[in-house]
N, C-alpha and C positions, 0 to 999 in steps of 0.2 A: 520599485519607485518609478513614475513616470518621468520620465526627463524633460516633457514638455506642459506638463501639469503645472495648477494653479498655484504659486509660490503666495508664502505667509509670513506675516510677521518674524523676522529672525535675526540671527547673526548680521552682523553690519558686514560690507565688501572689505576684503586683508587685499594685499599685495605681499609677494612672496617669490623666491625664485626655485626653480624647479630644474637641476642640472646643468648650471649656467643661463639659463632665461628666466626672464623675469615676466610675472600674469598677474593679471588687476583683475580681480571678480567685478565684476559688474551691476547682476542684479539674480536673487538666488531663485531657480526656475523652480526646487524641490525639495520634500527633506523628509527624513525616513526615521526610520531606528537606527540605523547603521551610518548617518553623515548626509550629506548636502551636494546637490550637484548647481552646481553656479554657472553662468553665463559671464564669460571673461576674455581677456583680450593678452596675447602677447604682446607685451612692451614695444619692442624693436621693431616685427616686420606691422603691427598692427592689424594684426590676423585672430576673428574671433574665432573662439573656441567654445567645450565645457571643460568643467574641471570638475570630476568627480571625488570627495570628499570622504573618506569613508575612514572612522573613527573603530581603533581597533583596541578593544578591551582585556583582552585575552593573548596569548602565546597564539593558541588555535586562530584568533581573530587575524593576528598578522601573519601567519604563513597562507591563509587563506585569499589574503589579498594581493601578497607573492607572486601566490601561485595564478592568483587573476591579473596581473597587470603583465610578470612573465610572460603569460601566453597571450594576453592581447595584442602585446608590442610585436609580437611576431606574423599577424594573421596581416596578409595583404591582398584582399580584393574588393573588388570597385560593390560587392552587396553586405562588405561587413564593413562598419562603424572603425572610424581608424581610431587608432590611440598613437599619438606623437609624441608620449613625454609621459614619465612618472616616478616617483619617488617613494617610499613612507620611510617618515623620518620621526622623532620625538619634539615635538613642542612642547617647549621648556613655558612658555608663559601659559598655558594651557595645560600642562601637564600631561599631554597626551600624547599616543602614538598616532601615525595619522596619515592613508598613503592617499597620494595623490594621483589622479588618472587625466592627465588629457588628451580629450578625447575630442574628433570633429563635433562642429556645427550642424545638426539634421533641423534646416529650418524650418522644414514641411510637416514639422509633428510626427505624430504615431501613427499606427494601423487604424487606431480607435477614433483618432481626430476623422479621417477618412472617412470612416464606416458612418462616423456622426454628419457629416456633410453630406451624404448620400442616402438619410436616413429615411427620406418622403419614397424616393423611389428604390432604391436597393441598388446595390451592382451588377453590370448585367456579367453575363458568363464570361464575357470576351474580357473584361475589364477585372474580371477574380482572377483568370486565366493567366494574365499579364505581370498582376501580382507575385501568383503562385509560382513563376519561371521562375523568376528573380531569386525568391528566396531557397525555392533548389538549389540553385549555380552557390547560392552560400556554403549552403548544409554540405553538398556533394562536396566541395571544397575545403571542409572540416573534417567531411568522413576519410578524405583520399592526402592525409596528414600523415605523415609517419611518427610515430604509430596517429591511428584514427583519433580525432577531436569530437566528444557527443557536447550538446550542447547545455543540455539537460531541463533548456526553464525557456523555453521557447514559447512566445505568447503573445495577441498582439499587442501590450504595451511595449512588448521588446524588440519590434519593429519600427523602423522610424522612413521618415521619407524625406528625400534631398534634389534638388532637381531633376525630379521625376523619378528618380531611382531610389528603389528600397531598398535599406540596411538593417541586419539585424545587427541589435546591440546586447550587453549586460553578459559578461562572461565569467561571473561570482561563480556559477553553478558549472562551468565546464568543466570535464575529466577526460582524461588519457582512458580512464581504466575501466579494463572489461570484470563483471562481477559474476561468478560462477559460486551460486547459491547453494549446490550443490556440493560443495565443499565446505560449507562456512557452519559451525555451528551457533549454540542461539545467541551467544552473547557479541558475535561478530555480528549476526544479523542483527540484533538490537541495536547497535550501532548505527549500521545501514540506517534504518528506518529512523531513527531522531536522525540523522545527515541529509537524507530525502526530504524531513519535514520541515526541518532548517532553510534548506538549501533551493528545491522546487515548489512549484505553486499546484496546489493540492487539482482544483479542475482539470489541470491539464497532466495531472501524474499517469503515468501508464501502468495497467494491471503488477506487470514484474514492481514496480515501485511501488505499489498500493497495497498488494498481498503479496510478500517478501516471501510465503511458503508455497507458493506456488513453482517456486523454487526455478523457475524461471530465468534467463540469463540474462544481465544487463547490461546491455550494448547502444552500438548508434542506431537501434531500432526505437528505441525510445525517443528521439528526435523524429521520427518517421508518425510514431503516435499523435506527437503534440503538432507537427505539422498538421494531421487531419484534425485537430479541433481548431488550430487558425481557420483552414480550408473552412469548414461547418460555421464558424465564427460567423468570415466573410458573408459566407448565403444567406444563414439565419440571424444573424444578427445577435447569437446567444451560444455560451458553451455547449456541447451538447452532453456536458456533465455538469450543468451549473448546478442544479438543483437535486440532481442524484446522489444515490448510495454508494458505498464501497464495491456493496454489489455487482449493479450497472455499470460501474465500470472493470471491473472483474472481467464481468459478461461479456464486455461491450454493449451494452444496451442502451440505446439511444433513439429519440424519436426524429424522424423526418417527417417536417410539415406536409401536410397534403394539399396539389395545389398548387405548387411552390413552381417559379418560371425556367427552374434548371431542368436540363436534360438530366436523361437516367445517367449518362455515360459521366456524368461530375456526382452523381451520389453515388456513381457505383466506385468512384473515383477516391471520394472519401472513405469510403467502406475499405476499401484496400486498407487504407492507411489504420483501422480505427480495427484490428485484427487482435485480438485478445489475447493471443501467443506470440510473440515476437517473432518467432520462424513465419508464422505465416503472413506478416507484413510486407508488402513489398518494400523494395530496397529502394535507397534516394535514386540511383541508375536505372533503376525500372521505370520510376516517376516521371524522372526525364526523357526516358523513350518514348514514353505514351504521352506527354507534353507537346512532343516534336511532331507524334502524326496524330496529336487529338483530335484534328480536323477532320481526318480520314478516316478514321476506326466507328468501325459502326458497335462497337461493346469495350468493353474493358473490362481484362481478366485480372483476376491472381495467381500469378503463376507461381507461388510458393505455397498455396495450398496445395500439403501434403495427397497426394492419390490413395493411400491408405486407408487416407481418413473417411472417404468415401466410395470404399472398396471398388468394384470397376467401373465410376462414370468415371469421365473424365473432363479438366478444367472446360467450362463453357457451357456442359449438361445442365440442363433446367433443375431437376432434382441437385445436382452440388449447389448452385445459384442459390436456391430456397436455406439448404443449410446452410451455406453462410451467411445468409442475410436473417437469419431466424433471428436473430437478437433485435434486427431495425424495425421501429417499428414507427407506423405513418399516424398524424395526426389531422384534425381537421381545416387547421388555419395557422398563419406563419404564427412564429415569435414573435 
């Protein structure tokens, strides 16, 4: 659900109190399958907010939301989305169960509002760049949790922008939990997989989530994946699995525009990320090293491409360069 999307005919504005404060909906920004996010005000200091809405049908529905409002109330920095307040309770006139999330005001929209303002001429490198910092110092923030926070549905309507600063937002789909495939038989991974399709947004699934036999481990490298399709978003203006197969992303196979006004050193950039094994993704701390001296680096490696794999060249060698980029493949003209 976009939080800053074009709201419709609905539910009229309630008044309610949420932990001893009292919120007035205002005017409903959005509304999904799962509830409504409203623009609303606390009573007393007069401080707008949202109020995320989210109508829980099931047992599963309500620990799920728990388990999201739990761990939002706890995340505190200046690139993630605060949440000041929440509840789920039973609405007896409604009948329903029904938790409550409030959450900051991002009055500057999404990623996408952005990208749509900038759509004649594009972003230039220094200005994706800038972006891109930001929502590391998140991610890196979530990974270095005790235990690690993945985020798992990272995209850019889940980005929002606030005086100048980006937040991510929407932590339905976060987990503690690392998944070692290789243990799980098929009816725990069938599980897995209706929870992934439930839970994350299919474009930006990573191979380990897409082909669950791949047997592949699932960690906060899956944050690191869906990062490089914001990155790809950003330049081209398009998933670089919008229109693909299971395959293609499997593969990682994806095309890059030919043409296109970015240096190698940001497609090589996203290619890190966009690594079809999760071992061989770079890590959020790599990201950020190479962030820090991208100015200076005349290439950018992956240094968790395994040596093995390409028996004695080693990271840098033109021939390793080729097979990992085998899957990318260039086209004629942008998205």
């Amino acid at each position: 659900m976009n939080l800053f999307g074009q709201s419709s005919s609905g539910p009229q504005p309630q008044s309610y109190e949420i932990n001893g404060q009292e919120y007035h909906e205002l005017n409903l920004i959005a509304e999904g399958g799962y509830g409504f996010i409203w623009r609303a005000i606390e009573t007393k200091t007069r401080k707008f907010c949202v109020i995320k809405k989210i109508i829980c049908q099931s047992k599963e529905a309500i620990e799920q939301a728990q388990q999201e409002l739990d761990l939002h109330r706890r995340l505190q920095h200046p690139n993630i989305v605060k949440c000041y307040n929440g509840i789920i309770k039973f609405n007896k006139k409604l009948n329903q169960t029904i938790a409550y999330m409030v959450l900051e005001l991002c009055e500057g929209g999404t990623l996408i509002d952005l990208l749509k303002r900038y759509n004649e001429k594009r972003l230039t490198e220094q200005q994706i760049l800038l972006v891109l910092k930001q929502l590391v110092q998140a991610i890196k923030y979530l990974h270095t949790q005790n235990p690690p926070i993945t985020h798992r549905d990272l995209k850019v309507e889940n980005v929002l922008l606030h005086n100048k600063v980006f937040k991510i937002c929407d932590f339905g789909s976060a987990s503690i939990e690392k998944i070692d495939l290789n243990t799980s038989n098929k009816h725990q991974i069938s599980q897995y997989e209706e929870n992934f399709s439930k839970y994350t947004t299919e474009v930006y699934r990573p191979p380990e989530m897409t082909d669950l036999y791949l047997k592949y481990e699932i960690n906060e490298k899956v944050d690191i994946w869906m990062l490089g399709c914001i990155l790809y978003t950003m330049c081209f203006y398009n998933s670089p699995f919008q229109e693909s197969s299971k395959l293609a992303i499997v593969e990682a196979s994806y095309i890059i525009p030919k043409d296109n006004k970015y240096s190698k050193k940001m497609i090589d950039l996203i290619g890190i990320m966009l690594q079809s094994n999760p071992k061989d993704r770079a890590s959020i701390f790599e990201i950020e090293e190479i962030l820090k001296d991208y100015d200076i680096l005349t290439q950018i490696q992956n240094k968790n491409i395994h040596d093995e794999d390409f028996g004695e060249f080693q990271a840098g060698d033109q021939i390793q360069q080729e097979k990992q980029q085998k899957t990318v493949q260039y086209c004629d003209s942008l998205i």
